[in-house]
C-alpha positions, 0 to 999 in steps of 0.5 A: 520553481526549478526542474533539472529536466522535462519530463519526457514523453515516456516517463510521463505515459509511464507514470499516468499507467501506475496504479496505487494499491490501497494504502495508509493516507488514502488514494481514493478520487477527491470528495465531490466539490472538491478543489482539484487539478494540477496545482501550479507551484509557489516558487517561494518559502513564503507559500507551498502548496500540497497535492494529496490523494485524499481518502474523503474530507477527513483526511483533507481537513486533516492534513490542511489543519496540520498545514496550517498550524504549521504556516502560522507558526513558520510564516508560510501559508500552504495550500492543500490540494486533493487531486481527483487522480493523483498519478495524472495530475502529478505526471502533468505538473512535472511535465508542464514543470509545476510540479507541486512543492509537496505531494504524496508519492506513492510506492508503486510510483516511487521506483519510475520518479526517483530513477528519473531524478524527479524527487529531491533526496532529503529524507536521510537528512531529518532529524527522524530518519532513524525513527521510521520503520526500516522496511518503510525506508526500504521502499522509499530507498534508491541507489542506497539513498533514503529519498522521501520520508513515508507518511504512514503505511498498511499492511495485510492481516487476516480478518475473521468474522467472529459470528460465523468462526463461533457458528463453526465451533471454533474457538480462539485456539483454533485461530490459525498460524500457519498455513495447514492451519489456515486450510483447515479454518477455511475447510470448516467455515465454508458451507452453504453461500459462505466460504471459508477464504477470500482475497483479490486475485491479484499479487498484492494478495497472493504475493504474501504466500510467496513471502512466506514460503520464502519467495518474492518476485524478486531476490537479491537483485534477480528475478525470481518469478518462477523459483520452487518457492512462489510455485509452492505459493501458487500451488498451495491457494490452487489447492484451497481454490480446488477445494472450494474453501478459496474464492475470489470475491467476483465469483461471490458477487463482490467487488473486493474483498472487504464487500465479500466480508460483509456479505457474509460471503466469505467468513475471513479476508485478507485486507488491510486496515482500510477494511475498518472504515468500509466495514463501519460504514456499509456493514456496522453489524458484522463483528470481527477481528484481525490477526497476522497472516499464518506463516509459511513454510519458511515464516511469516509475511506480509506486504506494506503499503504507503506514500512518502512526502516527495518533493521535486528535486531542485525546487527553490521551495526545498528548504521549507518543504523539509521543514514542513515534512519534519513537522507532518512526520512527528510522532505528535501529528502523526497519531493526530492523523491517525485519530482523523483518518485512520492511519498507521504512523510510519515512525515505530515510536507512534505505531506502538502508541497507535497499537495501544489505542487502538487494540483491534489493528495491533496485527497491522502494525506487528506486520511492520516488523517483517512486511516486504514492498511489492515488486515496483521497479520501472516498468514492472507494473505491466507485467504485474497487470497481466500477473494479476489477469492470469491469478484470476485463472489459477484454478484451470492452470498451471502455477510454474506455467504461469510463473514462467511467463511472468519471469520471461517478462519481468526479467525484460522489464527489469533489464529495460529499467536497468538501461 
């Protein structure tokens, strides 16, 4: 294959320092026994390999199947490679350039590759283009172009064990939608061991109340970290946390959210549909249901998450990846992923269908229809870390003291990214 260019020693650091948040297809480390490592690229159409950040052997044997139901139609065996950790492996296959033909690229990535021009712009030439969700090709957008098409994607409900909202006296009508009412839930359900809220202190989480006060990290192409409106955000989850119906799963013993849940640790999470399968797996027992996040003072919110297809840019294999994309993002093998893994299909034609069968993530994809990206610029995940480390304090701080520094910093970052 082709690269254009080396990858230079501060993309590649940058690149390897990105975490994914949890999203749609799974970013978890390849199952054990598992074949990994940087894969070396083919180099022809007669073969591709593909480089996923698996969720477990469902995924996996997916995404192979589809692969190869494909190859045997076109002529073209793919190989499929789950990488033990997806945002090293890429990062050394394009500074070693070989890269994989196809890879899932993840939305915290996006921003750094496409500014490097490592990703081929394809994605507006598919014959689906118009059919993805217009907030999913927001993400995968740069400098106006639609790069890569997404896979799938998540977004963040409010999940509500359904024993302990029955224990509370509270019924259906009582759901909340909006944020008083939230407060007020989150006050009746906490007694004893068990609060009413909890969530990841961090900005993937309280990023949404930003949103839904009218906020955002950024707006408009400025840095907006310390705006009226995140105070408000902030100052809103410090009350709750003031008020002991807010806790942040490791002050309950937890890991993350959904463990807090099943533990009955917290009556309500917010998470996204990635709960299911932990919930299935580790606490079967607990009922539950999911519904939109309570809007805001300015409406509702809520974050999406996915990967794209990305595909290096220049690569003599271009034309055939394309193809296979086109084939991997039809609504048909789309909802076929969804029925293996769990996935919420990136087109609006299947998410409607996958909303139908399955009933109980209905608020999930409802969410697509307004849901923004989390901040992912260049440089902008080191700010975010220190972001994330001073939410974990919200409750002994100041929120426009802390939002002042993350503007401080994120505005220097931005003004880096720029050049």
């Amino acid at each position: 294959m082709t690269i254009k260019k080396t990858l230079v020693t501060a993309s590649l650091a940058g690149a390897v320092a990105l975490s994914l948040a949890a999203c749609g297809g799974g970013t978890e480390p390849a199952p054990s026994g598992s074949d990994s490592g940087a894969p070396e690229a083919s180099g022809t159409a007669e073969s591709l390999t593909i480089l996923i950040g698996s969720s477990g052997d469902a995924e996996t044997n997916a995404v192979q199947a589809a692969a190869d139901a494909w190859g045997q139609t076109e002529g073209v065996a793919v190989k499929v490679v789950p990488a033990s950790d997806l945002n090293q492996e890429l990062a050394q296959g394009f500074a070693g350039d070989s890269a994989p033909d196809l890879f899932y690229m993840g939305w915290d990535q996006f921003q750094t590759y496409a500014s490097d021009d490592y990703l081929q712009n394809y994605a507006g030439s598919l014959t689906n283009a118009g059919d993805f969700y217009q907030s999913l090709k927001d993400t995968f957008t740069f400098d106006g172009e639609f790069i890569c098409a997404p896979k799938d994607f998540s977004t963040l409900g409010l999940i509500v064990n359904t024993d302990l909202w029955a224990a509370a006296g509270l019924t259906d009508a009582d759901l909340p939608k909006t944020w008083d009412d939230l407060k007020a839930v989150s006050a009746k359900l906490t007694s004893g061991d068990t609060v009413g809220l909890s969530m990841g202190a961090e900005y993937a989480r309280a990023g949404v109340f930003m949103a839904q006060a009218g906020g955002g990290l950024m707006k408009d192409g400025q840095v907006t970290a310390n705006s009226a409106e995140n105070v408000a955000a902030l100052d809103y989850l410090k009350g709750l946390l003031d008020e002991g119906s807010l806790k942040w799963p490791a002050d309950l013993g937890a890991g993350w959210g959904g463990e807090a849940f099943g533990n009955a640790k917290a009556a309500m999470v917010i998470e996204g549909p990635w709960i299911s399968g932990a919930l299935k797996k580790d606490f079967p027992d607990v009922k539950y249901q999911v519904i939109e996040l309570p809007a805001g003072p300015v409406g509702k919110g809520t974050f999406t998450f996915s990967n794209c297809w990305g595909i290096p840019e220049g690569q003599e294999t271009t034309a055939t990846a394309q193809k296979l994309v086109e084939f991997l993002t039809s609504d048909e093998q789309q909802l076929a992923f969804s029925d293996a893994f769990g996935v919420i299909p990136s087109t609006t034609g299947a998410a409607a269908t996958y909303a139908e069968k399955f009933p109980e993530n209905q608020a999930f994809v409802a969410g697509a229809e307004y849901a923004t990206t989390p901040v992912s610029f260049k440089g902008a995940s080191d700010v975010v870390s220190e972001f994330n480390n001073a939410i974990t304090t919200l409750a002994s701080n100041d929120s426009k003291t802390i939002l002042d520094k993350v503007q401080t910093q994120l505005e220097s970052a931005y003004q880096a990214a720029q050049g």
